[in-house]
C-alpha positions as CSV (number, residue, x, y, z in Angstrom):
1,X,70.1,-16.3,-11.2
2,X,67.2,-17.9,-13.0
3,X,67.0,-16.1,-16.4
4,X,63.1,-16.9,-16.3
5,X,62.6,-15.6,-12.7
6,X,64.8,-12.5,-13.1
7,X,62.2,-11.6,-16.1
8,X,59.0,-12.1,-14.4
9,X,60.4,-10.0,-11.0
10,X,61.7,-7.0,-13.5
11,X,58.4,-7.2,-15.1
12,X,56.6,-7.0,-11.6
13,X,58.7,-4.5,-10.2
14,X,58.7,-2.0,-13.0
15,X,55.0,-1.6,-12.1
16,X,55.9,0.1,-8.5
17,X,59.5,0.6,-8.0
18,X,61.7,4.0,-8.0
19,X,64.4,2.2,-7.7
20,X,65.9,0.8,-10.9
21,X,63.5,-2.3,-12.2
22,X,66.6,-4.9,-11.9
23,X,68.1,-3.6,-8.3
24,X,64.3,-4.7,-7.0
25,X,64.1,-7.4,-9.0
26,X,67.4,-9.0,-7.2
27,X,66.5,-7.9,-3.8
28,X,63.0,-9.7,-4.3
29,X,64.8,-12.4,-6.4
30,X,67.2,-13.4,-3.1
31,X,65.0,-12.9,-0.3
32,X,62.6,-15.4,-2.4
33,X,65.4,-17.9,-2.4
34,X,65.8,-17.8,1.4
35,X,69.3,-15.5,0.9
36,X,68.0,-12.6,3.0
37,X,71.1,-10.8,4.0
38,X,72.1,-10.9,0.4
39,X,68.6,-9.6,-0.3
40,X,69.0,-6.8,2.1
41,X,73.1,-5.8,0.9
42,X,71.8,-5.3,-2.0
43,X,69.3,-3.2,-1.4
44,X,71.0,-1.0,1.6
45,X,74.3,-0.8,-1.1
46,X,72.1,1.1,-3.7
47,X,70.2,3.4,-0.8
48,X,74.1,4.5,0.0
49,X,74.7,5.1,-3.4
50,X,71.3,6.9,-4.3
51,X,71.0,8.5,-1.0
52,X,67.1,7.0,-0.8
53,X,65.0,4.4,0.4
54,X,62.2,2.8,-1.7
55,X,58.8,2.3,0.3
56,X,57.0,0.5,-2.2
57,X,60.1,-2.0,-2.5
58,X,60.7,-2.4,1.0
59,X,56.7,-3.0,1.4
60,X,57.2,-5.8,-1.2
61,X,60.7,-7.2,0.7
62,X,58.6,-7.7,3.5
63,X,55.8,-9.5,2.2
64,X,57.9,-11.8,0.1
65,X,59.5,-12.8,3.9
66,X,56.7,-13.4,5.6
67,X,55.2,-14.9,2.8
68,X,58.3,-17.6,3.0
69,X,59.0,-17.9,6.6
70,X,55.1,-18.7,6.5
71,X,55.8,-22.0,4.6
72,X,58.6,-22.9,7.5
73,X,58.4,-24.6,11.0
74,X,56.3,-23.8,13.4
75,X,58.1,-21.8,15.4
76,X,58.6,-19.5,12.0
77,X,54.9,-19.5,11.4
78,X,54.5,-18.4,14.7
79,X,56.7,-15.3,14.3
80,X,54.6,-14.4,10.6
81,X,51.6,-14.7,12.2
82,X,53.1,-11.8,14.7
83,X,54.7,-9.8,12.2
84,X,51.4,-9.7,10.1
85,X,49.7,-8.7,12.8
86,X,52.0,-5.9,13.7
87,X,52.1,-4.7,10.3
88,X,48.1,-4.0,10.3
89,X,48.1,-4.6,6.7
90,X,45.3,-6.3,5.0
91,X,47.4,-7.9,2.0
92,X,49.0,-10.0,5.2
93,X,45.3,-11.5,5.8
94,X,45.8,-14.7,3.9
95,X,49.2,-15.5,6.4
96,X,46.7,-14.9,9.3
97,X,44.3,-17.6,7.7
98,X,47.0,-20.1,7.7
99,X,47.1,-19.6,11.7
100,X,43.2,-19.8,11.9
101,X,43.7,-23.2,9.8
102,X,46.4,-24.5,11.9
103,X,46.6,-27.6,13.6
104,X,48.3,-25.5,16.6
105,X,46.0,-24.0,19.1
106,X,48.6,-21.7,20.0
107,X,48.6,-20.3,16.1
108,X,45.1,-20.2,15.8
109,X,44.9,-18.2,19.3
110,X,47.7,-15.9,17.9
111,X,45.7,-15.4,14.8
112,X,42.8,-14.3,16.7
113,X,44.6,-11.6,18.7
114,X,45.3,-10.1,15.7
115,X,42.7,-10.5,13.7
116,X,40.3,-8.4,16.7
117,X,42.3,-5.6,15.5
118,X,41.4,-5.5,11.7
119,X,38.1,-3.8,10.8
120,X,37.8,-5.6,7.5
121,X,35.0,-8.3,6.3
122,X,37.3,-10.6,4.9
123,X,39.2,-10.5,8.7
124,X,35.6,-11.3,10.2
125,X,34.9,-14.0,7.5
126,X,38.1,-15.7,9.2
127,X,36.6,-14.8,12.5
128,X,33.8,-16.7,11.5
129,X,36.3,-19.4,10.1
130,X,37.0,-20.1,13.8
131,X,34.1,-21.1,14.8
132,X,34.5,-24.2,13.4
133,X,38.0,-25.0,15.2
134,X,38.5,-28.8,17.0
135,X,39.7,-26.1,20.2
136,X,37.2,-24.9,22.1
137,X,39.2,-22.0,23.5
138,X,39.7,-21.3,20.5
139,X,35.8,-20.9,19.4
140,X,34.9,-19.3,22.6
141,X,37.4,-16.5,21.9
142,X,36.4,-16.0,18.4
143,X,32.6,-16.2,19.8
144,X,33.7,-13.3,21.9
145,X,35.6,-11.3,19.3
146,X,32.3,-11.4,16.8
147,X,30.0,-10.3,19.7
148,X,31.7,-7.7,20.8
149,X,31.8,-6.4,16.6
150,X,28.2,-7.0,17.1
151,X,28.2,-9.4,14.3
152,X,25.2,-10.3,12.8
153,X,25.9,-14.2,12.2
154,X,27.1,-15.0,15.8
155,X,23.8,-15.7,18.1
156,X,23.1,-18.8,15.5
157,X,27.0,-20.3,16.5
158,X,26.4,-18.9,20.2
159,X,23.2,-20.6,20.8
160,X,24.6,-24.0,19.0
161,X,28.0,-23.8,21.0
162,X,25.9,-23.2,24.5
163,X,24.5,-26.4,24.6
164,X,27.6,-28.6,24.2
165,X,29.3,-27.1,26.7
166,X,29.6,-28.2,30.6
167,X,28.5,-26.1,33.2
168,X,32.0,-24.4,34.6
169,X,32.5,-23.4,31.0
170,X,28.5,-21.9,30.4
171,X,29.8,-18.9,33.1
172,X,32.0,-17.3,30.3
173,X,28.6,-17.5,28.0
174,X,27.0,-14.1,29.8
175,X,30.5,-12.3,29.1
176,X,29.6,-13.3,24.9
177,X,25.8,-12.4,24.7
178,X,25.8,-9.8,26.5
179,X,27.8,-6.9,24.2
180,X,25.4,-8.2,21.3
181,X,22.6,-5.7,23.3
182,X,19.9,-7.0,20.7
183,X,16.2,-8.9,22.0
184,X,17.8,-12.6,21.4
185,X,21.0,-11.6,23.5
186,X,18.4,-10.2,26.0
187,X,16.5,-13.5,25.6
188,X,19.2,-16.0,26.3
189,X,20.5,-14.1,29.4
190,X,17.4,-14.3,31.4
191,X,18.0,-18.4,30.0
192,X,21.4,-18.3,31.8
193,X,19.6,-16.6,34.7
194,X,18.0,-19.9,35.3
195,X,21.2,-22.0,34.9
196,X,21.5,-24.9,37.0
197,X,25.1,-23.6,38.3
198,X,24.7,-20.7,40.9
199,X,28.1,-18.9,39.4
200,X,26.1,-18.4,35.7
201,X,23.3,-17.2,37.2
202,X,25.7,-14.7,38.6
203,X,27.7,-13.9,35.7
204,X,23.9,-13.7,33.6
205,X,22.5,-11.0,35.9
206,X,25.6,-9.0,36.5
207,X,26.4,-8.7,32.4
208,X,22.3,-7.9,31.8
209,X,23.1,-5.0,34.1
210,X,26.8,-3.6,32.7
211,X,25.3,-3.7,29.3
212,X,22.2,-2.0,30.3
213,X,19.1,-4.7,29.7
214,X,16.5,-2.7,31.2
215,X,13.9,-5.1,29.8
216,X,15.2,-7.9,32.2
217,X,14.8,-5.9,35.4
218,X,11.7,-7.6,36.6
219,X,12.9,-11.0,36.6
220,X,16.3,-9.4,37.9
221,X,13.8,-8.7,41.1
222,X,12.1,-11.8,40.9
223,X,15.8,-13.2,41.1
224,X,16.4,-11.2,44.1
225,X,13.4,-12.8,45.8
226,X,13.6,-16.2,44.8
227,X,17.3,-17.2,44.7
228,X,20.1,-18.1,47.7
229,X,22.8,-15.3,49.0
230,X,25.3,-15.3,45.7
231,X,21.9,-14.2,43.3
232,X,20.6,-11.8,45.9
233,X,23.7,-9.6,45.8
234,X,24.0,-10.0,41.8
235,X,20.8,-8.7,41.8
236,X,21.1,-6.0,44.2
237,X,24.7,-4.5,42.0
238,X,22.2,-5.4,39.4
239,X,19.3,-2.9,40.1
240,X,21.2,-0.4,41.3
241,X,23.2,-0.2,38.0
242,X,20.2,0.1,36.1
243,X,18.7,2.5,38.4
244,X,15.7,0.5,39.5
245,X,14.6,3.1,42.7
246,X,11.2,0.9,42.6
247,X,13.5,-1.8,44.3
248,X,14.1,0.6,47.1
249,X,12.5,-1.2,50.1
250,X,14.4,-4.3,48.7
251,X,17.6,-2.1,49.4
252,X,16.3,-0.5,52.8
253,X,15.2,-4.0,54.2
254,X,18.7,-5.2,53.4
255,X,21.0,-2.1,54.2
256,X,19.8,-1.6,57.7
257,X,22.2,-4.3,59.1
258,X,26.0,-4.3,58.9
259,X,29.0,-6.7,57.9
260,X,27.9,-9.0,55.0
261,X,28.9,-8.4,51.2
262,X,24.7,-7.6,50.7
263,X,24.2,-5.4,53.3
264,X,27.2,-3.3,51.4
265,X,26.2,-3.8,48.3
266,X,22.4,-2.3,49.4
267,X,24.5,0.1,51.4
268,X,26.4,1.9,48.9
269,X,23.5,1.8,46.4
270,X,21.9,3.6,49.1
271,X,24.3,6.1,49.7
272,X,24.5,6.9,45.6
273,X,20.6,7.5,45.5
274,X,21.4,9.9,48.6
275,X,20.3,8.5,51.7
276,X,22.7,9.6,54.2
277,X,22.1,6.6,56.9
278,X,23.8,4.3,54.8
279,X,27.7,5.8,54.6
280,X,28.1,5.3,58.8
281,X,26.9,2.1,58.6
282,X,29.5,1.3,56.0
283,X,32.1,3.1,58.0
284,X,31.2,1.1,60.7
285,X,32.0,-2.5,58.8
286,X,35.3,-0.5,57.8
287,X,36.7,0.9,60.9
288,X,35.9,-3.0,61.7
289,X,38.6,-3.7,58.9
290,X,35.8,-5.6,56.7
291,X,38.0,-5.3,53.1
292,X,35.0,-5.3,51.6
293,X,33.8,-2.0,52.9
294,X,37.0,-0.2,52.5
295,X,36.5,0.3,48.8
296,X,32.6,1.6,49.3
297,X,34.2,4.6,51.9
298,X,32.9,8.0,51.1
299,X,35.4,11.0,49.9
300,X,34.4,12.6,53.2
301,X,35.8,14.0,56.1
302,X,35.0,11.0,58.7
303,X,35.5,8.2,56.1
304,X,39.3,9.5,55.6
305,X,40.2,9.6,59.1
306,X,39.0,6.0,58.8
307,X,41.1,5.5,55.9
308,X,44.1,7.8,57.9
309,X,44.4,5.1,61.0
310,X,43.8,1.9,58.6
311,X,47.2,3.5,56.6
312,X,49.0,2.2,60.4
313,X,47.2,-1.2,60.8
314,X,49.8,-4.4,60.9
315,X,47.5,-6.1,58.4
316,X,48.9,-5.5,55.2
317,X,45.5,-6.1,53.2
318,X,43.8,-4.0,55.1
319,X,46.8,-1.2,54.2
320,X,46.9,-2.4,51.0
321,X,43.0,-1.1,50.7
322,X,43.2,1.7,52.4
323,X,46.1,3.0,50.4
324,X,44.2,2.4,47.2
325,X,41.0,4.0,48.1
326,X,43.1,7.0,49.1
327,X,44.5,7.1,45.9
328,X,41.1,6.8,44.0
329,X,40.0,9.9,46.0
330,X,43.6,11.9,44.5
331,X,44.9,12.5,48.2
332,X,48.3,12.7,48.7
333,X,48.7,11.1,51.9
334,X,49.0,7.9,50.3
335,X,52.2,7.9,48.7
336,X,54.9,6.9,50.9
337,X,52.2,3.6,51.5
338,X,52.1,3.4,47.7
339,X,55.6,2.6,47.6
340,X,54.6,-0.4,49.6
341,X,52.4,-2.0,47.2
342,X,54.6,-1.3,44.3
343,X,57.8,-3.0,45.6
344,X,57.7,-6.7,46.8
345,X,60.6,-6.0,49.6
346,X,62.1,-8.5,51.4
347,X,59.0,-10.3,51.6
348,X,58.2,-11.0,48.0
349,X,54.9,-9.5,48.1
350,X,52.0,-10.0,45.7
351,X,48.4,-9.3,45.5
352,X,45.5,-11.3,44.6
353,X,42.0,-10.0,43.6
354,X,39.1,-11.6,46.2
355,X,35.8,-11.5,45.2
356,X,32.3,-11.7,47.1
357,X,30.2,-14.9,46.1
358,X,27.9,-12.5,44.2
359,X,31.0,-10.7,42.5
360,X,29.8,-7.4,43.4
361,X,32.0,-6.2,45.9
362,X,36.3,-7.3,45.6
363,X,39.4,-6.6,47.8
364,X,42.8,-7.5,47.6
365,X,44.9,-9.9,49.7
366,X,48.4,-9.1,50.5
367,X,50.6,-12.6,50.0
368,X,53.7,-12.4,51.4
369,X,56.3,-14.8,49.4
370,X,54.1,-15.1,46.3
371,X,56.6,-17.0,44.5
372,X,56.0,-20.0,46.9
373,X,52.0,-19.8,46.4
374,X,52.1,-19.7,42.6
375,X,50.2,-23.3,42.8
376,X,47.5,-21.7,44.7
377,X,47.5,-18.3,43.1
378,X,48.2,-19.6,39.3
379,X,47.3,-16.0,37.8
380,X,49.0,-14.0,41.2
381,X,52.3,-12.6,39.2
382,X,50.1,-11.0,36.2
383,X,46.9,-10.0,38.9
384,X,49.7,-8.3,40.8
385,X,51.5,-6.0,37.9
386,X,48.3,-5.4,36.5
387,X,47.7,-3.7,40.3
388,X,50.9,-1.9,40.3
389,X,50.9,-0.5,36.8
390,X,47.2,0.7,37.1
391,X,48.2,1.9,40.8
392,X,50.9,3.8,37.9
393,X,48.3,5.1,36.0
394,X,46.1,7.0,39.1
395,X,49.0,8.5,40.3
396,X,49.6,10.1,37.8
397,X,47.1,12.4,38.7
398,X,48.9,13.9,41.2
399,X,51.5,16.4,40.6
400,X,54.4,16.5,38.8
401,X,56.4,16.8,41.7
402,X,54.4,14.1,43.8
403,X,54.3,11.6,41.0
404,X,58.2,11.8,40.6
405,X,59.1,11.2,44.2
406,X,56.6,7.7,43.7
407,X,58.9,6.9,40.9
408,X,62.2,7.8,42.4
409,X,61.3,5.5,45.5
410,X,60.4,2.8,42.8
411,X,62.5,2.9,40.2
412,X,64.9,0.0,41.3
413,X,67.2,-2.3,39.1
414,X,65.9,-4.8,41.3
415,X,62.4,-4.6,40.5
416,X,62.5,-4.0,36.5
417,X,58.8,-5.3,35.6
418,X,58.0,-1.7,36.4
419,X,60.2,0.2,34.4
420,X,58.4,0.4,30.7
421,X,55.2,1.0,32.3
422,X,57.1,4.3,34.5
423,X,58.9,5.6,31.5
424,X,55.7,5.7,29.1
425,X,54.2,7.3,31.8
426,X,56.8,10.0,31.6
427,X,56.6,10.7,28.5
428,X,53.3,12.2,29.3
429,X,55.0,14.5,31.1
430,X,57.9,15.9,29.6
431,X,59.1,18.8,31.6
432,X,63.0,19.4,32.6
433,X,62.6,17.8,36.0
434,X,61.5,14.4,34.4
435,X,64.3,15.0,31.3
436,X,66.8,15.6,33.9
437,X,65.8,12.6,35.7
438,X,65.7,10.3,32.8
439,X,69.4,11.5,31.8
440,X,70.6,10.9,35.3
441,X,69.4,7.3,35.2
442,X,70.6,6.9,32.0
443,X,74.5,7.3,33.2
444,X,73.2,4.1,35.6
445,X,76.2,1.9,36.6
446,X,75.5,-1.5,37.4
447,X,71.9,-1.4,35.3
448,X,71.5,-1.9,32.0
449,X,68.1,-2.7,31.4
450,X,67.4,1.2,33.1
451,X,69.9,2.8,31.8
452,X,69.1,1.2,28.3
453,X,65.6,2.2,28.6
454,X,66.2,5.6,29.4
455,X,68.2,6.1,26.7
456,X,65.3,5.3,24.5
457,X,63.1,7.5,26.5
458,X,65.1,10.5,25.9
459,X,65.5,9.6,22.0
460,X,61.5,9.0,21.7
461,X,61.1,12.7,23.6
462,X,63.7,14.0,20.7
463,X,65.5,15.2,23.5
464,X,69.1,16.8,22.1
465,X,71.9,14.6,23.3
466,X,73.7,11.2,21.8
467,X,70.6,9.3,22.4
468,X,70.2,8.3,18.9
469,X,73.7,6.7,18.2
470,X,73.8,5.0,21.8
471,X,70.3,3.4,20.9
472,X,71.8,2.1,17.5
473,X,74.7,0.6,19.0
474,X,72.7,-0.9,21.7
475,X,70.4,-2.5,19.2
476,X,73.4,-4.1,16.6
477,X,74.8,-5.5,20.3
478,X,71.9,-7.1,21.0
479,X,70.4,-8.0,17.5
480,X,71.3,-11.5,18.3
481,X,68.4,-12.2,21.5
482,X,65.4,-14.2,20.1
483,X,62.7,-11.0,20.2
484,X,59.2,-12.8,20.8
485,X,59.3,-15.0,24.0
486,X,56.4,-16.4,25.9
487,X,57.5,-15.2,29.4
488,X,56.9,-17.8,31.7
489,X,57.0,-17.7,36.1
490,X,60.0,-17.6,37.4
491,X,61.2,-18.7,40.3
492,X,64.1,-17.7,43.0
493,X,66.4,-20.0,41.4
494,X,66.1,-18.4,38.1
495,X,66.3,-14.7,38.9
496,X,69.2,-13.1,37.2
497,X,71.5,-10.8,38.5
498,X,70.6,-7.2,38.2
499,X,73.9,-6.4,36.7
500,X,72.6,-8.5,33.6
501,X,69.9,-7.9,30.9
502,X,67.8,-11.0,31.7
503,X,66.3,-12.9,27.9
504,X,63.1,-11.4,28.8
505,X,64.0,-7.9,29.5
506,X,66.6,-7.8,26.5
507,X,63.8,-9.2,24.2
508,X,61.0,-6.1,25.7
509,X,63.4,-3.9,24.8
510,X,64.3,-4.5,21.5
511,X,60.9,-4.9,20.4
512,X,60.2,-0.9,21.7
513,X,63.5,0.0,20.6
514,X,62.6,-1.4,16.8
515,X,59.2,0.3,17.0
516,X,60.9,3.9,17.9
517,X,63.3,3.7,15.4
518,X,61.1,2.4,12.6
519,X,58.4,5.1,13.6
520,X,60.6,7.7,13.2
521,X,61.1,6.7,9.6
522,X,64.6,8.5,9.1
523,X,67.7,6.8,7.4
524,X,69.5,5.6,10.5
525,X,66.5,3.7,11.5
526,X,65.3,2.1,8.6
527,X,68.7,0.7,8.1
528,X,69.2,-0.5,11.6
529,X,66.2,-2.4,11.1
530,X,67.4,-4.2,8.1
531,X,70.7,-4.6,9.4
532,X,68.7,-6.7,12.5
533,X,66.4,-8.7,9.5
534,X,69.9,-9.3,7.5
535,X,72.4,-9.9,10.4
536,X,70.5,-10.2,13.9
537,X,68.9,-13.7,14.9
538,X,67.5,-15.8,12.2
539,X,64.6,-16.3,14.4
540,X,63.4,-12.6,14.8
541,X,63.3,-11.4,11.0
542,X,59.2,-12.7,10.6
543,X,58.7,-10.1,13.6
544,X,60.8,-7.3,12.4
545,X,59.3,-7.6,8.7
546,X,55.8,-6.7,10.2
547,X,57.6,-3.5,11.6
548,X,59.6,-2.6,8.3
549,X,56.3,-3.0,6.2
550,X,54.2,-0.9,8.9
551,X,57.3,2.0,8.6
552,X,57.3,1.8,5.0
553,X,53.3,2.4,4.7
């Protein structure tokens, strides 16, 4: 060992260490010379002997490795840039300004995910820092970030970015200004309400109104009266958000008629303010199995026997949205069809989110073998699990027993994308019925990604049982699977048995497994996790040194 390096890390670490000042001096010393399982021996052989664990040390391990891996190859800078964001700790800030400095969109983009969730100037300053990037993506989602802190430099970099930018890209702009809430954002709205493209005049008037611009309500009317079909129904969701009853005739003239996505959209702002000719008239366009009007039913008596017969129609969307109003109105009656939109079948089903041209009414369309439209549908897989989990999340609602017969009819090796969402959502409800559930799929044969993730259920619920030691065991097995991946599509071709832990589902595992057993903070945890940083895959340590310096805050 360097005489003069030993000196200067025994000099350093007698400022903060219990440990002895020359045990953390070597552990720093060989983690900073790339020997990180030596590092870590040595430290884990002197917490056997002293029957402790150093925080402050451990803090200062981890930082010296991300510190390191964030002078290596990309693919290790990527995994710092993670770890430091997991970690939430503001000494990791300067690793996140190497991503915002990258020459990598991808880095920079990661670096901005995690720098949203600092509330820190000097994490802003790099916000800011991004604004200047070669990769527009990359300043529009730091212009985003700023504006939604309500920071007070952004309008200037708004206002210059607006006018480089072509027209399919100005319909993101109202999505920025709009959360700033402040007399320029209110300004340059009603300037994107006169955009040349029809879609920003859209987006314009439908932010003014979800962020509550009452000044602009007269030229939302003027809108309203001047503009073609798409603008009209803007306006209309527009005014009746911002509860413009002086636009009332506006909404009489057009809610006397039935069928088109304006004559709903006057419709149900009509039957909010109370005006009870308007709900049969949207019962009508729904009995007529218009998906648009399906959503705007009313929790009444004659709008669910509407919903009751639509439950039996052939036409899966039209199921598929009577189910889910159903379920927004807590009724029971929909769960065996829930099962239905929650399991792709035989069929491969999916569901895609379909939009009026003012985008102020939506359905969705059932697509049978999604896997084939993918080209069409590019964002179909994640539209359709975001559906299913927040289909989850209002069931929930229902009663214990209820919500546990949806899951039991789900809960399916050979649909496993909905398996972490279903066991956090149990551990809101910890009662014996769900424990004895969890340990029955636990003893799973044939499926190891359940029974794997039930195990860790059961040990985050501190229920009694082996669940501790079978999680440990589990995670030195599989220690070795790269942790962060960028899941991508898959197709029939690559769909792996259900009998084996797919890369994917291994790597979501591990990752909540780590966070359970470094939350719980006790000795068996810590030391699995440095066991993974020492001995598991070279390529996971930058992520896992985030966790161990979160754990040892």
């Amino acid at each position: 060992m360097k005489k003069w390096l030993l000196f200067l890390l025994i000099q350093a670490t007698s400022l903060f260490a219990a440990y002895p000042p020359n045990i953390a001096a070597q552990v720093l010393y060989y983690i900073h010379q790339g020997q990180i399982e030596r590092g870590i021996n040595c430290y884990l052989d002197y917490s056997k002997e002293s029957h402790s664990h150093d925080f402050e040390l451990l803090q200062q391990a981890a930082y010296t490795l991300l510190e390191e891996g964030s002078r290596g190859d990309v693919e290790s800078q990527m995994m710092c840039l993670f770890g430091s964001g997991v970690s939430l700790n503001d000494s990791l800030l300067p690793i996140l300004e190497k991503g915002i400095h990258s020459t990598d969109m991808k880095q920079q983009l990661a670096a901005l995910n995690f720098l949203s969730r600092f509330q820190d100037d000097a994490a802003d300053d790099l916000l800011i820092e991004a604004l200047s990037s070669p990769f527009l993506l990359t300043r529009l989602e730091s212009s985003l970030q700023l504006a939604q802190k309500k920071h007070p430099k952004i309008f200037t970099h708004i206002e210059s970015l607006l006018v480089k930018l072509p027209p399919p890209i100005r319909v993101l702009f109202p999505q920025i200004v709009a959360p700033l809430k402040s007399p320029e954002a209110a300004r340059m709205l009603r300037q994107l309400m006169s955009d040349e493209e029809a879609p920003v005049r859209c987006e314009a008037i439908l932010q003014a109104a979800e962020y509550g611009y009452d000044t602009l309500i007269p030229h939302i009317r003027k809108m309203a009266a001047q503009r073609g079909p798409a603008e009209l129904e803007s306006s209309l969701v527009a005014l009746h958000l911002l509860k413009d009853e002086e636009s009332l005739p506006l909404f009489q003239k057009w809610g006397a008629e039935v069928g088109s996505p304006i004559n709903l959209v006057a419709q149900k702002a009509l039957k909010d303010w109370g005006y009870e000719g308007a709900l049969p008239l949207i019962e009508k366009a729904a009995a007529e199995k218009n998906l648009f009007a399906i959503s705007l039913l009313g929790d009444t008596t004659s709008s669910k026997k509407i919903l009751c017969t639509l439950l039996e129609d052939p036409d899966r969307s039209v199921r598929c949205n009577a189910t889910l109003r159903l379920l927004e109105m807590k009724d029971p009656i929909c769960l065996p069809a829930l099962v239905e939109i929650l399991t792709p079948g035989p069929l491969d089903m999916g569901y895609h989110l379909q939009s009026s041209p003012g985008k102020g009414l939506s359905f969705w369309k059932a697509l049978p073998n999604v896997t084939q439209k993918t080209a069409m549908y590019p964002q179909v897989r994640s539209e359709t699990l975001k559906l299913r989990q927040q289909v989850l999340i209002q069931a929930l609602e229902f009663s214990e027993e209820e919500f546990l017969q949806l899951v039991k009819a789900v809960f399916n090796p050979h649909y496993p994308e909905l398996v972490p969402a279903i066991l956090e959502l149990l551990c809101n409800k910890k009662s014996e019925k769900v424990i004895e559930f969890l340990k029955e799929k636990q003893q799973s044969a044939g499926a190891p990604f359940i029974r794997n993730y039930c195990n860790l259920t059961l040990y985050k619920l501190k229920v009694e049982g082996p669940y501790e030691d079978l999680l440990l065991k589990w995670v030195r097995e599989a220690q070795k699977t790269v942790l962060i991946r960028f899941q991508e599509e898959k197709g029939p071709a690559q769909e792996a048995s259900s009998y084996l832990l797919t890369p994917e589902e291994t790597s979501q595992l591990l990752i909540n497994a780590f966070e359970a057993l470094a939350s719980s903070q006790n000795e068996k945890g810590i030391e699995a996790l440095l066991q993974a940083i020492a001995c598991g895959n070279p390529k996971n340590r930058y992520a896992l040194a985030g966790l161990l310096m979160r754990t040892a805050e």
